[in-house]
MIFI-295083 format. One record per residue: residue in one letter; x, y, z of N, C-alpha, C, O in turn; residue number from 1. Coordinates in nm, 2 decimals, padded with zeros to 4 digits. Layout:
REM residues N
+---------+--------+--------+--------+--------+--------+--------+--------+--------+--------+--------+--------+--------+-----+
! residuo !   n_xx !   n_yy !   n_zz !  ca_xx !  ca_yy !  ca_zz !   c_xx !   c_yy !   c_zz !   o_xx !   o_yy !   o_zz ! num !
+---------+--------+--------+--------+--------+--------+--------+--------+--------+--------+--------+--------+--------+-----+
!       a !      X !      Y !      Z !      X !      Y !      Z !      X !      Y !      Z !      X !      Y !      Z ! NUM !
...
+---------+--------+--------+--------+--------+--------+--------+--------+--------+--------+--------+--------+--------+-----+
***
This chain:
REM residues 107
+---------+--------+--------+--------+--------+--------+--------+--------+--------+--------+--------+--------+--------+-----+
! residuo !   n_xx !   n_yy !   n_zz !  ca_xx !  ca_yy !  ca_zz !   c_xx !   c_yy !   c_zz !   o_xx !   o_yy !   o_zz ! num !
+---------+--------+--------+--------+--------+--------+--------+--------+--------+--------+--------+--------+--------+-----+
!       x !  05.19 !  01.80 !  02.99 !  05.21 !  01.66 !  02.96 !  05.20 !  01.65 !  02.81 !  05.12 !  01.70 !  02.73 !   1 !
!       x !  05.29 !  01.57 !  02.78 !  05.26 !  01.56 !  02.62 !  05.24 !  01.43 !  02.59 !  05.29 !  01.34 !  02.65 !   2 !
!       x !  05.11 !  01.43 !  02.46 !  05.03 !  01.32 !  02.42 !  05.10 !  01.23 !  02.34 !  05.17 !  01.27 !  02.25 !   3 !
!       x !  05.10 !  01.10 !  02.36 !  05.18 !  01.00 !  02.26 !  05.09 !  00.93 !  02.18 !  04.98 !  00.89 !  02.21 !   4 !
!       x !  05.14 !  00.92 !  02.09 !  05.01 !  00.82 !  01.99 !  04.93 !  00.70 !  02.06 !  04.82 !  00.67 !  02.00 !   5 !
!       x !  04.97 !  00.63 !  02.17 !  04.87 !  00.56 !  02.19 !  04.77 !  00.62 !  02.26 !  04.66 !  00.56 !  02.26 !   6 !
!       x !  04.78 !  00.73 !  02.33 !  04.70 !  00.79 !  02.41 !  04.59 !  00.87 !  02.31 !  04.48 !  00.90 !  02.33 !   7 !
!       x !  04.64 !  00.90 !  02.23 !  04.51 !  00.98 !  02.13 !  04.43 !  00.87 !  02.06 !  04.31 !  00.88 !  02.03 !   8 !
!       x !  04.56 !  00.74 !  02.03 !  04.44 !  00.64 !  01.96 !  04.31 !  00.59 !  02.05 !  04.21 !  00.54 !  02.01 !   9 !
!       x !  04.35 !  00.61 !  02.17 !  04.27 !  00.60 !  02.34 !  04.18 !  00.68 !  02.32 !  04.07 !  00.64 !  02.29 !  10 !
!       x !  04.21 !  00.85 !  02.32 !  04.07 !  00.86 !  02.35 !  03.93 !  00.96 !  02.20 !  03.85 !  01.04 !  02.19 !  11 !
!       x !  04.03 !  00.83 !  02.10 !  03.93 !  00.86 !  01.94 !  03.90 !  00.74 !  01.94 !  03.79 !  00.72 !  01.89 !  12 !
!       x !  03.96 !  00.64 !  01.99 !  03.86 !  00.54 !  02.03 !  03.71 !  00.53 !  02.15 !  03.61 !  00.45 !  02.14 !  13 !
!       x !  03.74 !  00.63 !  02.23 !  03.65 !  00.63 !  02.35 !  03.54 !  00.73 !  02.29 !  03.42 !  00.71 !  02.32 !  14 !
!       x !  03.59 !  00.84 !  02.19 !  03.50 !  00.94 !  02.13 !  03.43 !  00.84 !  02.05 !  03.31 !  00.83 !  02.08 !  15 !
!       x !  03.46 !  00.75 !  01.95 !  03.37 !  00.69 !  01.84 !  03.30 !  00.60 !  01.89 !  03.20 !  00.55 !  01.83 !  16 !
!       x !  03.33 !  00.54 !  02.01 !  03.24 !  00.47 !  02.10 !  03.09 !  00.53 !  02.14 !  02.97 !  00.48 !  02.12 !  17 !
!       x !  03.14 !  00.65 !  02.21 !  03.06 !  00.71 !  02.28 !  02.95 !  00.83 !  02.12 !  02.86 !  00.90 !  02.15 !  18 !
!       x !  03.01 !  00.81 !  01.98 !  02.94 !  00.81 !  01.90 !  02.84 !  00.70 !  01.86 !  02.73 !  00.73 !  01.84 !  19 !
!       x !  02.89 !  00.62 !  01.85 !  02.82 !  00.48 !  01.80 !  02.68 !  00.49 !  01.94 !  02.56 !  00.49 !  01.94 !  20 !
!       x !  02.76 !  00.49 !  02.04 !  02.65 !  00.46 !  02.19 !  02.52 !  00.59 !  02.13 !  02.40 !  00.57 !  02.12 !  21 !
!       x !  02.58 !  00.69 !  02.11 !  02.48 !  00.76 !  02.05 !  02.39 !  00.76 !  01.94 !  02.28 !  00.82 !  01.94 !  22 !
!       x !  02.44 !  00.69 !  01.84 !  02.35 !  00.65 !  01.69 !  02.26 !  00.56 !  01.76 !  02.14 !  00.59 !  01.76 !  23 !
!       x !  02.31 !  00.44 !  01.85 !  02.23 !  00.33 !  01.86 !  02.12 !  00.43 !  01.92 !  02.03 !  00.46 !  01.84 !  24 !
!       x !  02.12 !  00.47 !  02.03 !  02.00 !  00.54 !  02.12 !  01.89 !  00.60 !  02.08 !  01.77 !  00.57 !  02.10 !  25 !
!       x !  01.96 !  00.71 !  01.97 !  01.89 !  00.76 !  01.84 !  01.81 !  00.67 !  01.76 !  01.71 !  00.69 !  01.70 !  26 !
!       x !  01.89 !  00.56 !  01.76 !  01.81 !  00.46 !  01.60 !  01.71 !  00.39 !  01.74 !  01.60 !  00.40 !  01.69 !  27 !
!       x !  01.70 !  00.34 !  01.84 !  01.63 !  00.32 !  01.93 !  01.49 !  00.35 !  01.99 !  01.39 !  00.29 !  02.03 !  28 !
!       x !  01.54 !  00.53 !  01.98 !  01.44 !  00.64 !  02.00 !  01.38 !  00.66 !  01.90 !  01.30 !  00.74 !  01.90 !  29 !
!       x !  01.41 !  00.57 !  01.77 !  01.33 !  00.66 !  01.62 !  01.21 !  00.58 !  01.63 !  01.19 !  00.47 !  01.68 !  30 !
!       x !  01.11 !  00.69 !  01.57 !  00.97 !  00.63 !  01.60 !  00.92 !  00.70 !  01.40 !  00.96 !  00.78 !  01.32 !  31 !
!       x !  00.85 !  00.65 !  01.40 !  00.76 !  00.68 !  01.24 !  00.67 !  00.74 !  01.27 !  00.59 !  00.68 !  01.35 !  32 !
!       x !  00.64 !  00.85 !  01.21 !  00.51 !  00.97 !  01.20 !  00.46 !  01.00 !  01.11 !  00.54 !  01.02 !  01.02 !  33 !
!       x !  00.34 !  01.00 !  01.10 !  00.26 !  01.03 !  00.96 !  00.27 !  01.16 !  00.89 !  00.20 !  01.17 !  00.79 !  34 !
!       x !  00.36 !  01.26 !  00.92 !  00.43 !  01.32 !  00.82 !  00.56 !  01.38 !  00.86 !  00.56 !  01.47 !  00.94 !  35 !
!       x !  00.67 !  01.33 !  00.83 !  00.80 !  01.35 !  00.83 !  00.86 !  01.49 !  00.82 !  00.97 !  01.52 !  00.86 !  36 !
!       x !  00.72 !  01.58 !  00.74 !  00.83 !  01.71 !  00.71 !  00.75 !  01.82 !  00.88 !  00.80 !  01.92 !  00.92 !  37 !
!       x !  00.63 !  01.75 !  00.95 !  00.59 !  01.81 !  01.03 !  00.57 !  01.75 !  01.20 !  00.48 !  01.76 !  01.30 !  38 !
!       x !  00.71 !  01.70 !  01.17 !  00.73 !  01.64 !  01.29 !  00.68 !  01.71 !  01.45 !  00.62 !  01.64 !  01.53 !  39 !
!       x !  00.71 !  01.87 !  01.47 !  00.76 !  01.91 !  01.60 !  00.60 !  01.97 !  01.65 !  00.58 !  02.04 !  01.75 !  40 !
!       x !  00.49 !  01.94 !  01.55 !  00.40 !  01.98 !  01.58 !  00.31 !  01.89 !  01.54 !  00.19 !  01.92 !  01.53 !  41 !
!       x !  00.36 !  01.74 !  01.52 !  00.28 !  01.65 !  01.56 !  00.26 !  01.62 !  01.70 !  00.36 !  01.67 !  01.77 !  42 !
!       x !  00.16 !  01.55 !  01.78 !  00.13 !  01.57 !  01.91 !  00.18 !  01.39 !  01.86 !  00.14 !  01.32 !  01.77 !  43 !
!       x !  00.30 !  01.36 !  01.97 !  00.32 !  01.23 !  02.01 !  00.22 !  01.15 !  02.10 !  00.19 !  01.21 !  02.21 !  44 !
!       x !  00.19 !  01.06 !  02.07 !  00.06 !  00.93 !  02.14 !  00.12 !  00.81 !  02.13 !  00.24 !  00.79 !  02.11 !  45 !
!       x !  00.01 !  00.73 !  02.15 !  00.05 !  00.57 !  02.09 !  00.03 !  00.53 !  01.99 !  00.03 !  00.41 !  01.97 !  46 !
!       x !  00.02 !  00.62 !  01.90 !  00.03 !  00.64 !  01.73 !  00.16 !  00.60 !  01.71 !  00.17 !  00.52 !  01.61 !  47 !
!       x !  00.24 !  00.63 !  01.77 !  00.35 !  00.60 !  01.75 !  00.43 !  00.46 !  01.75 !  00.43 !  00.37 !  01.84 !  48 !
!       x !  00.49 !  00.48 !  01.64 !  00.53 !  00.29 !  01.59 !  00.70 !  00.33 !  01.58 !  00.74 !  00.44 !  01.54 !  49 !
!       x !  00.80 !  00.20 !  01.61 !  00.93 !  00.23 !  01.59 !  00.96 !  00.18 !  01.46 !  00.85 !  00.15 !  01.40 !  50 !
!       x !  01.04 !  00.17 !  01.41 !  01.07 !  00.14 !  01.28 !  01.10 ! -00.04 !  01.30 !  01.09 ! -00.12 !  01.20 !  51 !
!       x !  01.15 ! -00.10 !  01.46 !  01.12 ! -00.24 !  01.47 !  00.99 ! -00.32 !  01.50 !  00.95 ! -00.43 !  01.50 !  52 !
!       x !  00.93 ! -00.19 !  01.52 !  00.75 ! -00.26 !  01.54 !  00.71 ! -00.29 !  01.38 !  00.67 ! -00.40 !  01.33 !  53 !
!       x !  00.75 ! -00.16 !  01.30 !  00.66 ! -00.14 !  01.15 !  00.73 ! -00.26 !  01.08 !  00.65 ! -00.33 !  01.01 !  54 !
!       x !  00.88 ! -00.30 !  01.10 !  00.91 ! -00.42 !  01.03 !  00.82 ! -00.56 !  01.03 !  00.76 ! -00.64 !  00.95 !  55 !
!       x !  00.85 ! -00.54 !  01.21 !  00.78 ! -00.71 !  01.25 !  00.62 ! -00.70 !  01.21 !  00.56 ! -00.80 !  01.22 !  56 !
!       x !  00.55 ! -00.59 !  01.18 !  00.42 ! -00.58 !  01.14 !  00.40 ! -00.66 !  01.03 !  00.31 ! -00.74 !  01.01 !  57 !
!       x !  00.54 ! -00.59 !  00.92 !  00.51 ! -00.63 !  00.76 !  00.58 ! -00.72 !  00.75 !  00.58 ! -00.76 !  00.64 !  58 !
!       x !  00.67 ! -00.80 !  00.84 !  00.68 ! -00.96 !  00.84 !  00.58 ! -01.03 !  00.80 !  00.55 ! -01.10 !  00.70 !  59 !
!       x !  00.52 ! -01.00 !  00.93 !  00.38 ! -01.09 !  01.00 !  00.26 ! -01.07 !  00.88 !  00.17 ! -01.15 !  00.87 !  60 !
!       x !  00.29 ! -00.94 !  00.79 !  00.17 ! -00.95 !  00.70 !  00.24 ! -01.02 !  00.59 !  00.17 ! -01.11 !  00.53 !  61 !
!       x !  00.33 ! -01.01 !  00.56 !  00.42 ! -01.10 !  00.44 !  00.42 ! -01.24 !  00.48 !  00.42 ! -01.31 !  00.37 !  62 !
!       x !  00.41 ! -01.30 !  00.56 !  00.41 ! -01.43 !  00.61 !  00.26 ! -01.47 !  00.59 !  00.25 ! -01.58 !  00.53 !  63 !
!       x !  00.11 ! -01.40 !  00.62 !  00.01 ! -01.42 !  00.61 ! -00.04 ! -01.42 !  00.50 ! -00.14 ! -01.49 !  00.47 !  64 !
!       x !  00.02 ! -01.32 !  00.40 !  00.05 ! -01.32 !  00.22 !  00.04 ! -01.42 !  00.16 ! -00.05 ! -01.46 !  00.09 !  65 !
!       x !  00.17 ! -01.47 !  00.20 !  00.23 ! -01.56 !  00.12 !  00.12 ! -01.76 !  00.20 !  00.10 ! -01.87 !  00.15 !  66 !
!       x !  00.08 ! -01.71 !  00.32 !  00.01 ! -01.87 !  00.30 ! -00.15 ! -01.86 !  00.23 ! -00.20 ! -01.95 !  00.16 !  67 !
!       x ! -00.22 ! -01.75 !  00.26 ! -00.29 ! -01.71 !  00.19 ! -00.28 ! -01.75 !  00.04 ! -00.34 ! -01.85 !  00.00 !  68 !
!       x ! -00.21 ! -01.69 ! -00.06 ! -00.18 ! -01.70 ! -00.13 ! -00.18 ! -01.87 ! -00.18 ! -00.26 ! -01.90 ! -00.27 !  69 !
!       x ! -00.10 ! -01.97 ! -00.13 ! -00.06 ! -02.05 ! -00.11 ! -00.25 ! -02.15 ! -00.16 ! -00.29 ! -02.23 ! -00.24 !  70 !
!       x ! -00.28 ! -02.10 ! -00.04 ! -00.39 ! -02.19 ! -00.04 ! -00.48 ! -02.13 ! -00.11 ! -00.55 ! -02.23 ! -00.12 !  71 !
!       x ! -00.54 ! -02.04 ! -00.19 ! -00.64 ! -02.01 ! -00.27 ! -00.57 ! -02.05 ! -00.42 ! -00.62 ! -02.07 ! -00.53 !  72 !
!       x ! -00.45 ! -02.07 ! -00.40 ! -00.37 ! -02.14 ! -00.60 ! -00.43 ! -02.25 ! -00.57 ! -00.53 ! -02.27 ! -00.65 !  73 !
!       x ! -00.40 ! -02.34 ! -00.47 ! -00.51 ! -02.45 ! -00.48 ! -00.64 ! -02.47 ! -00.46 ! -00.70 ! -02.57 ! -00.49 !  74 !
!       x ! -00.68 ! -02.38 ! -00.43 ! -00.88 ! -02.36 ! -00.46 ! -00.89 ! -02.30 ! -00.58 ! -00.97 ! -02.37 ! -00.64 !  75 !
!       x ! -00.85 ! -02.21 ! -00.64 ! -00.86 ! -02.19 ! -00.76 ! -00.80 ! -02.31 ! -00.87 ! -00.84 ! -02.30 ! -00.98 !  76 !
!       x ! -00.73 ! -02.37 ! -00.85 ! -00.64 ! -02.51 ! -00.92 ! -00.75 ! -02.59 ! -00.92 ! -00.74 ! -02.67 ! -01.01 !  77 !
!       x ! -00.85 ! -02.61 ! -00.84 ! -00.95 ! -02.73 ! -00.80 ! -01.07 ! -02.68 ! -00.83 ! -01.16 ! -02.76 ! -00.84 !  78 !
!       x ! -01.12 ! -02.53 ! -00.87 ! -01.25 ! -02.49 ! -00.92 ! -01.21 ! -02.50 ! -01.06 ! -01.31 ! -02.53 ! -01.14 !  79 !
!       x ! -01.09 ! -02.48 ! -01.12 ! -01.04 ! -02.47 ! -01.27 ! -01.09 ! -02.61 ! -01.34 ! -01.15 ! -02.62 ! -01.45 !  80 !
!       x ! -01.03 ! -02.73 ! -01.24 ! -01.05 ! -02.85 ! -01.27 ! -01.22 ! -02.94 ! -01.29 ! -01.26 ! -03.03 ! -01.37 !  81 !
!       x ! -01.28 ! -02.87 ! -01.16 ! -01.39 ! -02.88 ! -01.16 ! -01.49 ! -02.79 ! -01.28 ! -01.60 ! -02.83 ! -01.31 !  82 !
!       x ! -01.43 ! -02.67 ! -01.33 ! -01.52 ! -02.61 ! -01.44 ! -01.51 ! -02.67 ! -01.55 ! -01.60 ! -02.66 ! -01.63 !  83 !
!       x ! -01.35 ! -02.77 ! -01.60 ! -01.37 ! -02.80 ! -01.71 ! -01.45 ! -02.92 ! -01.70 ! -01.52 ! -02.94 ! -01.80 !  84 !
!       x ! -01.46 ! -03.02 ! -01.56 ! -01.54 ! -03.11 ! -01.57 ! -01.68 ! -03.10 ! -01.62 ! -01.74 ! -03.19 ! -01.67 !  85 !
!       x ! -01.74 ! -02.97 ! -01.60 ! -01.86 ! -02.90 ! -01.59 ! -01.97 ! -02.88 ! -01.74 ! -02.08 ! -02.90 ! -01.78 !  86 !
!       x ! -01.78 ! -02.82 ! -01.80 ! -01.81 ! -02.79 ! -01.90 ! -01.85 ! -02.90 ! -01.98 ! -01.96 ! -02.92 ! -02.03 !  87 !
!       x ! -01.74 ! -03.00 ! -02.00 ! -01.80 ! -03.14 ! -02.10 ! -01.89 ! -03.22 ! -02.04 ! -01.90 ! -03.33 ! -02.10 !  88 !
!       x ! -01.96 ! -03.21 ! -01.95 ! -02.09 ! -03.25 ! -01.89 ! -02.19 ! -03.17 ! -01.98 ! -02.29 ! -03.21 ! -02.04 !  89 !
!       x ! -02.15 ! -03.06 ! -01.96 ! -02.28 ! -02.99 ! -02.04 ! -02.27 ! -02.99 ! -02.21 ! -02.36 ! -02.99 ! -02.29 !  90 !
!       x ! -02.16 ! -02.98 ! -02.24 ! -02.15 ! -03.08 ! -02.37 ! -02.25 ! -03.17 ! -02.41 ! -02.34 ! -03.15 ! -02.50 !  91 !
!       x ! -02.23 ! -03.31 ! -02.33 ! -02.22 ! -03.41 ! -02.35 ! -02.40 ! -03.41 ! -02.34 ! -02.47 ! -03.50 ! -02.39 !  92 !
!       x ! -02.46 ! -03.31 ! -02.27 ! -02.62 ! -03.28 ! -02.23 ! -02.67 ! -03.23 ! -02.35 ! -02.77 ! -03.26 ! -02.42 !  93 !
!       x ! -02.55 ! -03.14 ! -02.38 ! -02.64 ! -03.04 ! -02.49 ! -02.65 ! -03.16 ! -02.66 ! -02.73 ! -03.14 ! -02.75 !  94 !
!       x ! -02.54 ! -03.27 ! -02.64 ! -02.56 ! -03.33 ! -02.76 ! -02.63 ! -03.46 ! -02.73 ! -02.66 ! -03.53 ! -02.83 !  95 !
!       x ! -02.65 ! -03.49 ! -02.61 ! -02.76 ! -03.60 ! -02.60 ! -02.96 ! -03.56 ! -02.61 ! -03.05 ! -03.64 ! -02.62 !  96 !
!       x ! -02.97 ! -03.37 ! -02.60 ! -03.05 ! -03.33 ! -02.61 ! -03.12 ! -03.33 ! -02.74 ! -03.23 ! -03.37 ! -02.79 !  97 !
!       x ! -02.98 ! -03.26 ! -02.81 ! -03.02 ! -03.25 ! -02.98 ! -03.04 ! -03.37 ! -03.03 ! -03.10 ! -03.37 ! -03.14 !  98 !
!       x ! -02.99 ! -03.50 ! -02.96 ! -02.98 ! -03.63 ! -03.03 ! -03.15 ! -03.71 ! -03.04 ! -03.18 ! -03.79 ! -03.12 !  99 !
!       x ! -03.24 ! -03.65 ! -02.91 ! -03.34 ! -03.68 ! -02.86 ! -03.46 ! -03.57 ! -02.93 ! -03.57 ! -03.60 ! -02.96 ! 100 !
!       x ! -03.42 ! -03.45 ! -02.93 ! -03.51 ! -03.37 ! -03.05 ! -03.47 ! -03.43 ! -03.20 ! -03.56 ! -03.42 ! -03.28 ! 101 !
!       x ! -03.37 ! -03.47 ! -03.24 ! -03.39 ! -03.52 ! -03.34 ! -03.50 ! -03.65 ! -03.36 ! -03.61 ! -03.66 ! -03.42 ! 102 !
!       x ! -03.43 ! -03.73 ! -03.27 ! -03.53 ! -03.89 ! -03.30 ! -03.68 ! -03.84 ! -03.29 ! -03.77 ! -03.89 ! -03.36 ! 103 !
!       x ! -03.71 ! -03.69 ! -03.18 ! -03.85 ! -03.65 ! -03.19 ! -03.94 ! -03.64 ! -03.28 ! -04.05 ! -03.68 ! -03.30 ! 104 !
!       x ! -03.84 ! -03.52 ! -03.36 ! -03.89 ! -03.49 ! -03.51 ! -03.87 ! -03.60 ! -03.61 ! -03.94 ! -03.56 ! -03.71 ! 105 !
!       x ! -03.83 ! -03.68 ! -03.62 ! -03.83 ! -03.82 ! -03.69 ! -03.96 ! -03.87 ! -03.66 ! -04.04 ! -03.87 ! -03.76 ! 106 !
!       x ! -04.01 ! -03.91 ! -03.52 ! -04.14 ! -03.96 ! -03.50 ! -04.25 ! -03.91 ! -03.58 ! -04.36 ! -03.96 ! -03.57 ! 107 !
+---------+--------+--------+--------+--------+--------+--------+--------+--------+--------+--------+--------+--------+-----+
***
């Protein structure tokens, strides 16, 4: 029988299919190991993380980052405000002190 071009575009389409069905499986099956060059004699466990777990991990820590973050700019914004208050209080001590040793030594 001889092949006509739609029949070959048939089945290099059926092959690149059944390539792709294969990457996905593979990208599915990929798991992350603590050393990459010594894969075959690492002993697989539940050590084992996929590369969609390790994402949603460092979402979830980027997400906790960032409110973290978030909320100590404003505790630190509110101890800032509060130190300068601090400060011209104790100013204002240290020259009502000197003002009262002076009048002392006057007496």
């Amino acid at each position: 029988m001889m092949e006509t071009w739609s029949d070959s575009d048939d089945s290099q389409d059926e092959e690149n299919e059944e390539d792709a069905n294969l990457c996905l499986l593979a990208l599915n099956d990929y798991k992350v190991y603590p050393s990459p060059h010594d894969i075959d004699s690492y002993a697989h466990n539940e050590n084992d993380y996929s590369f969609d777990e390790l994402q949603d991990a460092y979402d979830d820590l980027m997400f906790e980052f960032e409110e973290k973050t978030l909320k100590y700019k404003g505790i630190i914004s509110n101890l800032k405000v509060e130190n300068e208050k601090l400060v011209k209080t104790k100013i204002e001590l240290e020259n009502m002190m000197n003002g009262m040793q002076n009048g002392i030594e006057l007496l």
